[in-house]
C-alpha angles and dihedrals in degrees: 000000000000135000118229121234095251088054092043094056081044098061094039083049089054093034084058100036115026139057101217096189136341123277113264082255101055094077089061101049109124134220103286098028122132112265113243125255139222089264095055110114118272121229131200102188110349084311127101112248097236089051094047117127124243086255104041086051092061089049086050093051096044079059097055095051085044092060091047102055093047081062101054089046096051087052095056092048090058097044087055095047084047099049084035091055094045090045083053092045092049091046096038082244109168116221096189123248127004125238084253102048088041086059090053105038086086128175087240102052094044116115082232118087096175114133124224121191128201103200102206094174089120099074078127097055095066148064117233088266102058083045095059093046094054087053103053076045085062092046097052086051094053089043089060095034089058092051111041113097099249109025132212133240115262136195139177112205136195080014105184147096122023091353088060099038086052093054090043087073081070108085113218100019100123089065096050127114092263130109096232102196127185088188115081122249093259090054082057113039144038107265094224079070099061130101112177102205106225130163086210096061112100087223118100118207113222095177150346141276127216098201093053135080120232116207124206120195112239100219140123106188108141090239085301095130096032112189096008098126083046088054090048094052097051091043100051084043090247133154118259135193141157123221116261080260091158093064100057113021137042112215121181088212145021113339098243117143116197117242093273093042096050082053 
């Protein structure tokens, strides 16, 4: 494996001029320690840039490019929501809600004070994949919950494991407007609360109640594992329902929503 003469010039440019990452030792530096200086050593890592490997320095440099297009991207996001916001401005086109109002619109200030659970105890039940997808499902809900006017109340249960490692690739969650939980529902609230959505229940629901708790299952499976939040929900004593699907919608196959779709 050889590095061509552009990448190698890359990598001497970024040895001489930029700090990739802090020294092992940098995490540790306490409050009254010297800052470091420029010639301090450089780490990619945890290894010091001149001692990296061929192949570690491909890996380095594949970094750096990396970096840089995640900036240029970043720059041209901005530009369009720029140019987007002052076409809106000039044509009285209403984007929805601003940065400000969105920081202020909080679950615990909203009028409604309907809970809505997002049971994540089948991390087991699913292949990276379908992890990943419930997930991005997750994130969609939180997305419209955040900006509806009067936002609903949102919890994550038996939030761990894979459920929670997959949501750690997304930087910032843990400040967002969301009750991330690692107890189960049943650990939080009254059971006589609870209402386990489930396409398999016999009950229709016709409307909601402020005062109860839905509870989505968190699962992608494909039909895989057909019934099991019904099950669940008979074998914990708890209160089922599926949503009143047939009135407004006409399905070819089972009426299952996805988690985004149910919200």
């Amino acid at each position: 494996m050889y590095l061509s003469t552009a990448e190698n010039r890359l990598l001497e440019n970024e040895i001489n001029q930029k700090n990739v990452s802090e020294s092992p030792q940098e995490s540790d530096k306490k409050d009254g320690d010297p800052e470091r200086t420029d010639k301090s050593p450089k780490y990619f890592n945890g290894v010091e840039i001149s001692q990296l490997t061929k192949s570690q320095k491909k890996k380095y440099l594949k970094c750096l490019k990396w970096e840089q297009v995640k900036k240029e991207k970043r720059a041209k996001e901005r530009l369009k929501n720029k140019q987007k916001r002052q076409y809106a401005r000039e044509h009285n086109i209403d984007l929805g809600p601003s940065r400000k109002k969105l920081k202020e619109a909080k679950m615990k200030v909203s009028p409604c004070k309907t809970g809505v659970v997002v049971d994540l105890s089948f991390d087991d039940l699913m292949i990276d994949k379908d992890m990943a997808k419930t997930i991005k499902q997750i994130l969609r809900v939180y997305t419209l919950n955040r900006r509806a006017k009067a936002p609903m109340q949102l919890y994550l249960t038996s939030y761990g494991g894979r459920s929670k490692k997959e949501m750690e690739r997304h930087h910032g969650h843990e400040h967002w407007d969301l009750n991330f939980h690692s107890e189960d529902y049943l650990d939080i609230f009254p059971k006589e609360k609870l209402v386990y959505l489930s396409s398999e229940s016999e009950n229709v629901l016709d409307k909601l109640e402020e005062d109860k708790v839905y509870i989505i299952g968190g699962l992608v499976d494909h039909n895989a594992h057909k019934g099991i939040c019904h099950e669940k929900a008979v074998k914990q004593g708890i209160t089922h329902a599926q949503l009143p699907i047939s009135e407004y919608f006409w399905m070819k196959d089972r009426k299952v929503l996805t988690i985004n779709q149910v919200k």
